[in-house]
Every structure is written in C-alpha cells, then in structure tokens.
N, C-alpha and C positions, 0 to 999 in steps of 0.2 A: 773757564775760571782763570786761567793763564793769562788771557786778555784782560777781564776786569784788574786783574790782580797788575798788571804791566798800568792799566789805565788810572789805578788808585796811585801810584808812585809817579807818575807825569803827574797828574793834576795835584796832590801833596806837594812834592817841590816845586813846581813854576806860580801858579796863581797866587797861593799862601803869599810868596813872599812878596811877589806886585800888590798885593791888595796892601801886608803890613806897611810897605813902605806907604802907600797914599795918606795912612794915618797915622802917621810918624812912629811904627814901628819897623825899625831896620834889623833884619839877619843879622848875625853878628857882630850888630854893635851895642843895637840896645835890645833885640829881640831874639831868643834862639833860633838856629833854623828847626825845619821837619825832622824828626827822628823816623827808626827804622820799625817800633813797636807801638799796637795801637791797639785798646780794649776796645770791643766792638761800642757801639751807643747805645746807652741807655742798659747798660751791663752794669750788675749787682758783683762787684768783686768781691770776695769772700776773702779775708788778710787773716791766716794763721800763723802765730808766733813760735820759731822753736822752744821747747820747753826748757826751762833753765840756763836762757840765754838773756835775758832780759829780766831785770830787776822791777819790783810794782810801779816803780816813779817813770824808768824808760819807757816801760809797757805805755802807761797813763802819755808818755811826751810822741809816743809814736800813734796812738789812737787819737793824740791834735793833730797831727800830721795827714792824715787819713782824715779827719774833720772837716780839716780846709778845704783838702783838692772837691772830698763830695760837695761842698759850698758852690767852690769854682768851679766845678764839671757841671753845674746847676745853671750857674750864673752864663759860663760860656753854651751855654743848652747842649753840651755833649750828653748830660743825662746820665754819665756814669759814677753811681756811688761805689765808699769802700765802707765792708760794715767788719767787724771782726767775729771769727769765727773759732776763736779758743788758742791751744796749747797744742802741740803734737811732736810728735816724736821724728819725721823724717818728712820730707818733701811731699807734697801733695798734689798730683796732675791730676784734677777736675776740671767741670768746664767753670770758666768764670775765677780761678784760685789762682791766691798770690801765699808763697810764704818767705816769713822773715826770718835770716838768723844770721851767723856771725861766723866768720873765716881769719885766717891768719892774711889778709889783704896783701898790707903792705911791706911786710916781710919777705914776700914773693913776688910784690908786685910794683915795685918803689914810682910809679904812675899814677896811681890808685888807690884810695880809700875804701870805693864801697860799686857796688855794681848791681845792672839789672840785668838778671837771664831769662829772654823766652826758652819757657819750657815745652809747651806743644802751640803751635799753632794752623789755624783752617787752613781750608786751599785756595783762600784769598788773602791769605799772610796775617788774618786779625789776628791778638791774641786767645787761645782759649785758657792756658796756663803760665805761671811763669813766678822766679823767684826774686830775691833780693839779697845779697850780702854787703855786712856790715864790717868793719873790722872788730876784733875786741877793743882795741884802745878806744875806739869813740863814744865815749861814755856821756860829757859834756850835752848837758841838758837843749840848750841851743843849737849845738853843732848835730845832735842827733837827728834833731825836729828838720834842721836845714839839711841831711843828709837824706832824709823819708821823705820829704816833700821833693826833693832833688829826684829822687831812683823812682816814686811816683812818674814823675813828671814823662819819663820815659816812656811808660805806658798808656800816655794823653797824647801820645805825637811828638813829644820835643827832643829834641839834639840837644848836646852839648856845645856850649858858647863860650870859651875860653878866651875869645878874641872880645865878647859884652864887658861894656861898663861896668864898675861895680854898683850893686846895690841895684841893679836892670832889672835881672832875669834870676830867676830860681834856679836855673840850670847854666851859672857861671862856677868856676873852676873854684877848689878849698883852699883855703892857704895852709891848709894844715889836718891833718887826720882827726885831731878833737878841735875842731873849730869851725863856725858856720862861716858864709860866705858872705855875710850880710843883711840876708835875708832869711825867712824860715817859712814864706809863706807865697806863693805865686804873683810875680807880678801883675800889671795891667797889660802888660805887650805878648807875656806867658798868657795870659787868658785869650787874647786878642789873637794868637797862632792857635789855641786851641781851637778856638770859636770854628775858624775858618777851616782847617783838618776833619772837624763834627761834620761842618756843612757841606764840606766836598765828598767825606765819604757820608752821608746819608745821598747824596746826588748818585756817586757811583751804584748804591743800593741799589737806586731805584729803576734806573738807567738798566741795571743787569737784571732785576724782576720785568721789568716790560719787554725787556730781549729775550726771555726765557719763556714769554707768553705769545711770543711772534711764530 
C-alpha cells in the first residue's frame, strides 16, 4: 500500500501538469496545481451541515455549490457526487462524509478565511472523511458559494494558486473573508486538472488490483 500510495503522488504531481500545460493550462498561472486530498472516484459524498450555523438562504447557496462540483466531477468523469445528508450536531467520521460549519477563522488565523480538514483517511491516502470550516463573517451570498466550491475543490485534487490569474481558477486566493474571488463556480482548466488526477488515479487502481492478483 505504501508503494501504491508513494506511486499515486509521483504520477499526481509530474504528468498532471505536462499534460495541462500541452492545452494551455499552466500550474500556477492559469491552472491550480495537485493538492494533498482526494475523494476516491465515483464516491457519493454525503455533506452534513452543523446545525444552527447556517441560515435557509446559505444552506440553499451551499447546496449550489455542491451542484456544481457533482456537474463537474461528471463532466471531468471523476464520478464523484455531493448529495446532502441533513443537520447535526458534531462532526461526522463515516466513510464518504464531509461536514460544514463555522469557526472563529480569521481571528486566529489572519491567513485564512475558510479551510479543508481530512478527517480519516485509507492507507492509500484517499479520503474516507473530512470537514470544512467557514468563518462566521462570510455570510455574503457569492463569497460563500466561491468559498464552498473553493474547500470542495480540495477534495477533487486541487491546491491552492495564489500565484493564478484572476478569474482562472476556483482555487485562487480571497481578497477578502465576505468576498468571492471571481468566480463561484470551477473553471475549464480546474476541470481539466481534475479530469486528469480521476484518470491517473483510476490507472493507479488498476495497476495495484492486477499486482495484487500476481
């Protein structure tokens, strides 16, 4: 497992970004690179909201958010939807479970607005669980959607791109804790790293199921 798991992060960061650049997506400038978190393929994520943290109109602007990326994890054939699965009172480690809610961020963390934490994962590094906090200030209907679709994006393979163009990548930097970046929705070049992350790890799969029948 240790092998495959070394084998999925070599081929994650070097091919990804050879192949983006051939079609004019670049790392860092106009394309995020690989991130560190990844929901297996073709995973039903289950997204429960803490209770009494989100108001009916957030709720409604974060289940757009979660709309998308299942569009996009469609479209890029990663296969992984998000469906939501209620209200709860404290974190949730299942397999497949993301939950949302809201911390004193930036108060603590003057870097930062909002974050993604794996909460357990396999022992080939995929996700089986894992959370998301929001601050309370980012209330801002736009800024929330581009904040959820942002901490998503974490759990599709993507980094953060700080150094991207604006208005590139879904996963470029906020100008501001209630303010979107631009975007609210995954780009072309965000899909286009996704696509290619899907296809290298369903390769790793497959590679470690034939090595495991040898």
């Amino acid at each position: 497992m240790k092998t495959a798991l070394l084998t999925l992060l070599i081929v994650l960061l070097l091919p990804v970004a050879v192949y983006s650049q051939t079609i004019g997506c670049n790392p860092n400038h106009n394309a995020p690179p690989t991130g560190a978190y990844i929901w297996p393929s073709d995973s039903e994520v289950k997204v429960y909201f803490y209770r009494n943290m989100f108001t009916p109109a957030q709720k409604e602007t974060l289940l757009e958010a979660m709309k998308l990326w299942t569009q996009a994890a469609r479209q890029a054939t990663a296969g992984v939807s998000f469906t939501y699965g209620g209200e709860i009172e404290g974190l949730i480690d299942c397999r497949s479970c993301l939950t949302v809610t809201r911390q004193e961020i930036f108060k603590n963390d003057h870097k930062h607005y909002a974050f993604f934490h794996p909460l357990q994962r396999r022992s080939d590094g995929l996700l089986i669980s894992a959370w998301i906090d929001f601050d309370f200030a980012t209330v801002n209907a736009e800024a929330l959607q581009g904040f959820m679709t942002h901490e998503l994006g974490h759990g599709m393979g993507l980094g953060d791109c700080t150094s991207c163009k604006k208005k590139q990548t879904i996963m470029n930097g906020f100008p501001g804790i209630n303010r979107d970046n631009g975007l609210i929705e995954p780009s072309a070049c965000d899909l286009e790293v996704v696509r290619q992350v899907y296809q290298l790890q369903r390769q790793v799969a497959r590679n470690s199921n034939e090595a495991g029948r040898d």
